[in-house]
C-alpha positions in Angstrom: 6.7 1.5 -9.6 6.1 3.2 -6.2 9.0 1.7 -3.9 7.2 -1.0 -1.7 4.9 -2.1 -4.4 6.7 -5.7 -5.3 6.6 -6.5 -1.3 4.5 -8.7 -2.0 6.1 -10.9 -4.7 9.5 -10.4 -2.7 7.7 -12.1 0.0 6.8 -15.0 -2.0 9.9 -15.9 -3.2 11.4 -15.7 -0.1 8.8 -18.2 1.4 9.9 -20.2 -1.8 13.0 -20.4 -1.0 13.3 -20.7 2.3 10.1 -23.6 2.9 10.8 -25.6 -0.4 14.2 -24.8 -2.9 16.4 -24.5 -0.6 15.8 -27.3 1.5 15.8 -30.0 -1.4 18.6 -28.9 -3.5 16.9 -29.7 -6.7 19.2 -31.7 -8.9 18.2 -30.3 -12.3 15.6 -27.8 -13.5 13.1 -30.7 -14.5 13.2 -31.6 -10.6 13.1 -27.7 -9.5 9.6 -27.5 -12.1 8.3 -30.0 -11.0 8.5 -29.4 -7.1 8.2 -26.1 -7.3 4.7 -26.1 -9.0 3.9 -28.7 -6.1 5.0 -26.3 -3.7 3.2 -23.5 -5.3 -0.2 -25.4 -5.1 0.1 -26.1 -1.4 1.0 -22.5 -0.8 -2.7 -21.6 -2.4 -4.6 -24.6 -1.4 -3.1 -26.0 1.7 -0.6 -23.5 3.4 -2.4 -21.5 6.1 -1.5 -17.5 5.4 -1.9 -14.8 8.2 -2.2 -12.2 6.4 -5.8 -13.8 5.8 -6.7 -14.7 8.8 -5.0 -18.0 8.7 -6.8 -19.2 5.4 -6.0 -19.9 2.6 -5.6 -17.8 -0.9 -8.0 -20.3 -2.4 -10.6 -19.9 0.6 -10.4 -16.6 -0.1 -10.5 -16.6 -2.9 -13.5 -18.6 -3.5 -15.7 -16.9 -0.5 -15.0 -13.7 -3.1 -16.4 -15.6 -6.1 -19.6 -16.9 -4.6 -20.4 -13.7 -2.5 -20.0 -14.7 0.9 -17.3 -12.1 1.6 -19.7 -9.1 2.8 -20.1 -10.2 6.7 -16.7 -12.0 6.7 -14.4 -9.8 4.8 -10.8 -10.5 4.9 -8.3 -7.4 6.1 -6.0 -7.1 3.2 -4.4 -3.8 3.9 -0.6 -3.7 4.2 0.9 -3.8 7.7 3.7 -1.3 7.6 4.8 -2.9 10.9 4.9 -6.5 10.1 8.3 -8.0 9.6 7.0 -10.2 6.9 6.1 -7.2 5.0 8.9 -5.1 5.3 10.5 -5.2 1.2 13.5 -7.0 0.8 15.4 -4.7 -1.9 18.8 -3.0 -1.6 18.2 0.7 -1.8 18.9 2.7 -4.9 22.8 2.9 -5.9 24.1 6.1 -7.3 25.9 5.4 -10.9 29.5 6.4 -10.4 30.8 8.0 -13.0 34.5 6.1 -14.1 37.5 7.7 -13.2 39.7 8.1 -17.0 43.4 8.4 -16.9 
């Protein structure tokens, strides 16, 4: 993968972590599922994106499905200057090689 690609995704879990995990300290992984996955549907249904314009993913979405997207097409491109999109990954390590007595 090109580096960049997985901004994206790295963006999302960041979002996750910041708007829901982290501020409930799940108590066991039944709780995280479970909150999580209602977390996850407000972030496509409910949770206003500005990347889109301030819609939604499922707005979107949907205005895509039933062809309405023509006139009032949605700007998807990556903004290299937005903080939001800049990738959250370490750069590359060089391997060392181990020093032997």
């Amino acid at each position: 993968m090109a580096d960049g690609c997985n901004v994206f995704i790295e963006r999302l879990w960041r979002s996750l972590k910041d708007e829901d995990v982290y501020l409930k300290g799940y108590a066991d992984g039944r709780d995280a599922r479970d909150g999580i996955a209602a977390w996850i549907g407000f972030y496509n249904t409910r949770r206003p994106h500005r990347a889109l314009a301030g819609r939604t993913p499922m707005a979107v979405w949907r205005d895509g499905i039933h062809g309405s997207l023509p006139g009032n097409a949605v700007d998807m491109t990556l903004r290299l200057d937005d903080a939001a999109a800049s990738p959250t990954c370490p750069p590359r390590q060089q391997q060392q090689t181990p020093c032997v007595a």
